[in-house]
N, C-alpha and C positions, 0 to 999 in steps of 0.2 A: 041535756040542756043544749039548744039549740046557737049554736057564734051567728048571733047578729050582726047584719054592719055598722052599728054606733060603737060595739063592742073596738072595732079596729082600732084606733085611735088609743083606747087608754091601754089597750096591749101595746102597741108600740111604744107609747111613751114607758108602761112598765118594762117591757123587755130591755130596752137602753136602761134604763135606772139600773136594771138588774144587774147587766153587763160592766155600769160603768161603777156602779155601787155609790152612787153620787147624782145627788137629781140636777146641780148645776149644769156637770157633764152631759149629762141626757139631755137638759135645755138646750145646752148649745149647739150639741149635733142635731135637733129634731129644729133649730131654730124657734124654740119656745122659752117664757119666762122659766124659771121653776118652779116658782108656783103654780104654774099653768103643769105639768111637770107631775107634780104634789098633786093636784086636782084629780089628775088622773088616776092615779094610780088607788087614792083613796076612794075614786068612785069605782073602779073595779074590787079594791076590800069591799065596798057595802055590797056590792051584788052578788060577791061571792058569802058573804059571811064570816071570811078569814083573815086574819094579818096579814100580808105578803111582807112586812118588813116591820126589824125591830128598830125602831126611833129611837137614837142615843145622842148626847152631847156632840162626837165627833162624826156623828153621819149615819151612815144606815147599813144594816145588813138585812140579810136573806131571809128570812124563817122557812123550815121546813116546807109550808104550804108552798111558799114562795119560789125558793127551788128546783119544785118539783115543774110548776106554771114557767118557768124562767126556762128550764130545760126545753121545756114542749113547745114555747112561743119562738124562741131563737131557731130552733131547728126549723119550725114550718115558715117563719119569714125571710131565713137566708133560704128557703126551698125558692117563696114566692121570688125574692128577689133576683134569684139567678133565672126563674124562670123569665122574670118583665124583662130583664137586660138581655135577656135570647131573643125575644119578641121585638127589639128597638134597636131595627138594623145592626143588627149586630154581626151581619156578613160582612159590611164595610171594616167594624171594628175590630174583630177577629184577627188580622194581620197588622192591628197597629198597638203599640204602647206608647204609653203616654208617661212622663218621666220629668218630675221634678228635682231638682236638685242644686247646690252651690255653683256660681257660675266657676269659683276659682278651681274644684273638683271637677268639672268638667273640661275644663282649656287644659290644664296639665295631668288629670290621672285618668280621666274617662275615654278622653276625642282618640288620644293616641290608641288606646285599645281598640275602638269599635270596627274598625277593620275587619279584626278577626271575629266580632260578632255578624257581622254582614256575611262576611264568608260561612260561617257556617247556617247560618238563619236568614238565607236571602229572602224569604218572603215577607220577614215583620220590617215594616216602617215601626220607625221615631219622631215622635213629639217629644222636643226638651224644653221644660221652660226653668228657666237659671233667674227669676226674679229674686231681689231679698226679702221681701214678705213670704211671710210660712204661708205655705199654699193649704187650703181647705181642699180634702178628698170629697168636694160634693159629686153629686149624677154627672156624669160628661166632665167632670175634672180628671186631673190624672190618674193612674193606676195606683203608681206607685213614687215612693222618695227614697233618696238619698238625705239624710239627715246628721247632723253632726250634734252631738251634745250625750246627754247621758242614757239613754237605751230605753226609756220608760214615756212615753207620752199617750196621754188618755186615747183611747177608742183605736189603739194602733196596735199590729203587730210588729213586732221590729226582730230582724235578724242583724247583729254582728256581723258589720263589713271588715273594719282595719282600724288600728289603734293608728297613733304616730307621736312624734317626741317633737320638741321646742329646743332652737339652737341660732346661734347670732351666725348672719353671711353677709358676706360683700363681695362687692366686683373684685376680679383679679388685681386689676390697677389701686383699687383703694386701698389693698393689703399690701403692696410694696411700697403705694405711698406713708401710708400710716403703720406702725409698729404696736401690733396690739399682742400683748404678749399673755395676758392674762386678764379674768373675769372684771376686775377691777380695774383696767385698762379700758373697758368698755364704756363705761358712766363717761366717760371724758369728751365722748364722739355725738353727732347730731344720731340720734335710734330713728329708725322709721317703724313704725307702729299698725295693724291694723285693729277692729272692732273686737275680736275675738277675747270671749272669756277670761283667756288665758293670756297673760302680756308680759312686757320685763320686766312690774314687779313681781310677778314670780318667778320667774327666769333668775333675777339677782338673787331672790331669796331662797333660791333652789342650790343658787351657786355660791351661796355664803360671803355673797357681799352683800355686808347690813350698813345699812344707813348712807351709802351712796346715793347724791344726789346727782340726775342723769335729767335729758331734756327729751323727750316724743316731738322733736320739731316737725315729723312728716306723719303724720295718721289717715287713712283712707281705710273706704269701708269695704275695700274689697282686695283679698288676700294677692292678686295677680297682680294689682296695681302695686301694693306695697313692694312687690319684689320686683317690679319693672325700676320701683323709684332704686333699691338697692343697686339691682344692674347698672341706672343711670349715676352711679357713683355718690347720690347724696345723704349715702352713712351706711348706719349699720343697720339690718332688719332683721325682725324674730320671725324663723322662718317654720312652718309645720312641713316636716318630713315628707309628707306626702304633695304635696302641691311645689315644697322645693324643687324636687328630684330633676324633673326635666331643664332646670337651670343651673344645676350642677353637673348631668349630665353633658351638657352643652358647654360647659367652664365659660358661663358667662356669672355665675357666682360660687362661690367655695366657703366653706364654713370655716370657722375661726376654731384656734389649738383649746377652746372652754368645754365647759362638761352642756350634755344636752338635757332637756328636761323631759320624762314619760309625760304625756299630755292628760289629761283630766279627763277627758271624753273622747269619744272615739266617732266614728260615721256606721252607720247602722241603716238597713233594709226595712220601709215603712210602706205598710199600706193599711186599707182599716179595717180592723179586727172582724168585724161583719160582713165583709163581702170578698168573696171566692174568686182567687184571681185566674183571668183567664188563660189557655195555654200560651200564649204569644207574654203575658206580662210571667208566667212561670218561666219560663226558657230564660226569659231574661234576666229573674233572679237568678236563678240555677248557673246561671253566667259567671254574671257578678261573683256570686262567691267565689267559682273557681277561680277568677281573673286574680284575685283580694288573695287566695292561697299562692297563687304561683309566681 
């Protein structure tokens, strides 16, 4: 049987379905309804004759025929795809990565390393882009992300960068001025607070003060700010381990005599499952992770 080109299209939308085992997920990355999605994929069952997929209450899986088609189409479109992104200028891109990620993870765990990525990798440039909207890996979007949360997100591959723990800091002078001596000690003080998942009430209820009533008089949606406001003496802030360091290092803040908390999610290496990174955005994982061991 001959692969026509009307054929293209409901492969592609099957192959994502396949991949993602979810025709929403496959709408969204192909930018189609799911039902548009669903269309497809059942017009490829009638031309072939087969099930590609068993329809259950919670979603869909594979069937044999399916699998087999799923194997074959994945392999020959990540072929085509590596081949069109060779074909589209891809001299230019070849020495650059593109890189998303937390601004607050970049100002205090990233910027100070890259040094020693220049030095050894003087020919790849960097594009960082640090906005708070999750960035889309569309065509010409970034390579790859830095991502903070729990390891799993649709159409992604993610490697494990660094865990980090939760613990209350303040300016050197706040801690002479104020006498905090214990977890419960802390409810009594203005908290500076940022967006994160993870905040002081789990912190207190990590540290076995229940029912303490405490104020978030300073909240900001970006981690770097919350700990400038700490620096700037007005309370106490929940600090994540990793984005602290360089303000501890510096003793423009110190962490108080409380227990700290393992944090819930970690930062983790994201790019999309379907498309082959190139050597310049390899090197740079391959980086990262050493950076992240040592």
């Amino acid at each position: 049987m001959a692969l026509r080109a009307d054929w293209l299209p409901a492969l592609t939308a099957f192959e994502s379905a396949a991949r993602h085992q979810n025709f929403a997920h496959a709408a969204e990355e192909l930018h189609l309804t799911a039902s548009a999605v669903s269309h497809h994929v059942r017009k490829l069952e009638s031309r072939l004759g087969v099930a590609l997929f068993q329809r259950h209450a919670r979603g869909v899986s594979l069937t044999l025929e399916g699998r087999q088609l799923a194997d074959a189409a994945g392999t020959a479109l990540a072929d085509v795809d590596g081949v069109l992104r060779s074909l589209r200028g891809a001299r230019d891109d070849e020495g650059r990565v593109r890189l998303t990620t937390l601004h607050s993870l970049m100002y205090t765990w990233l910027l100070p390393r890259l040094p020693a990525f220049v030095e050894a990798h003087p020919g790849i440039r960097l594009n960082v882009d640090t906005e708070i909207a999750l960035t889309r890996f569309d065509e010409g979007g970034p390579d790859l992300g830095i991502r903070h949360g729990p390891g799993h997100w649709p159409g992604l591959t993610s490697h494990f960068l660094m865990d980090e723990s939760l613990f209350p800091v303040v300016s050197p002078e706040y801690a002479r001025r104020e006498r905090i001596d214990t977890a419960a000690d802390i409810a009594r003080h203005p908290l500076i607070a940022d967006h994160a998942r993870q905040g002081w009430h789990d912190w207190f209820r990590a540290a076995h003060v229940h029912g303490a009533k405490f104020e978030e008089r300073y909240t900001f949606s970006d981690t770097t700010d919350a700990m400038q406001a700490a620096v700037a003496g007005l309370g106490i802030a929940l600090a994540r381990s990793r984005i602290a360091a360089p303000y501890l290092e510096r003793g423009q803040l110190q962490g108080l005599p409380v227990p700290a908390l393992p944090a819930r999610w970690g930062y983790y290496i994201v790019y999309p499952a379907h498309r082959r990174l190139r050597p310049s955005a390899q090197a740079f994982v391959d980086w990262l992770l050493d950076s992240a061991r040592g």
